[in-house]
N, C-alpha and C positions, 0 to 999 in steps of 0.2 A: 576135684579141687575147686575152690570156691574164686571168686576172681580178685579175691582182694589174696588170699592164698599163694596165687600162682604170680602178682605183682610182687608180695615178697620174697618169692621165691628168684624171680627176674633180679630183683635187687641185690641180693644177696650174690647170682652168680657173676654179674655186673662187677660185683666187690673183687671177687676171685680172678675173673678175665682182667683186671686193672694190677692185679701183683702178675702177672705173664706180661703184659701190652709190654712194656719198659725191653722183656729180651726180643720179642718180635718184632722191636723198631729198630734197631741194629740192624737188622739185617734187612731193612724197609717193608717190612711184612707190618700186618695187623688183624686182631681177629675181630668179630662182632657176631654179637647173639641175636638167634633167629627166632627160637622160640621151647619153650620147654612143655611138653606133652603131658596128658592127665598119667602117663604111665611113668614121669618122670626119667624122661629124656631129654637132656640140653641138644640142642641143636645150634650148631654155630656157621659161620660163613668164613673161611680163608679171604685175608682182605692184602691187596699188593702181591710183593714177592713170597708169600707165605701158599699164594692159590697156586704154582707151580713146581713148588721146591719139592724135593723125591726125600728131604728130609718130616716130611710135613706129617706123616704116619709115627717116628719115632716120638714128633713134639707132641700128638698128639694125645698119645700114649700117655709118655713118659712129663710131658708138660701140664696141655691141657686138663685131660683127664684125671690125673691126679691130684692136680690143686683143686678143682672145682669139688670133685670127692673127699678130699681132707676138707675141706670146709664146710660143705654139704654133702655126709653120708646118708643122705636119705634118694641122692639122685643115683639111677640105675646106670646112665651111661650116656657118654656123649658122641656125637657122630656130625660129621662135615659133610653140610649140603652141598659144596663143590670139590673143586681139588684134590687130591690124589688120597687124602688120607677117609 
C-alpha cells in the first residue's frame, strides 16, 4: 500500500475509533491507534482504565472490532498491543 494509501486509511479508522472514544471515557479508558499493516491489520493501544479491564477482550470484539469493520470492510483485523485483550 502506497503511503499516501495507508494515511487514508489511518484517517478513516481515526473516524471510527471517535464513534467508540465517547463509551470508553465513561468508564476513564481510552483507545489510540498504533498502526495498520500492509496486510491490513489495525493495531491499537488500551489507553487508562481500558489497559486493565478483564472486560477489554469483549469491547474489543464486540466494540472495537466491529465498528472499525462496518466502516472499513477491507481491514482483516484488529489486535491490542497491550492489555489483556
Amino acid at each position: 500500500m502506497s503511503a499516501a494509501e495507508k494515511e487514508q486509511l489511518l484517517q478513516r479508522v481515526e473516524l471510527a475509533l471517535d464513534e467508540i472514544r465517547p463509551h470508553l471515557k465513561v468508564d476513564k479508558g481510552d483507545i489510540e491507534l498504533v498502526d495498520i499493516t500492509d496486510d491490513l491489520e489495525v493495531k491499537v493501544k488500551w489507553l487508562g482504565s481500558c489497559e486493565y479491564c478483564s472486560m477489554s477482550a469483549m469491547t474489543m470484539k464486540a466494540g472495537v472490532e466491529h465498528t472499525i469493520k462496518q466502516k472499513l470492510p477491507e481491514i482483516k483485523s484488529v489486535l491490542a498491543v497491550n492489555g489483556i485483550a
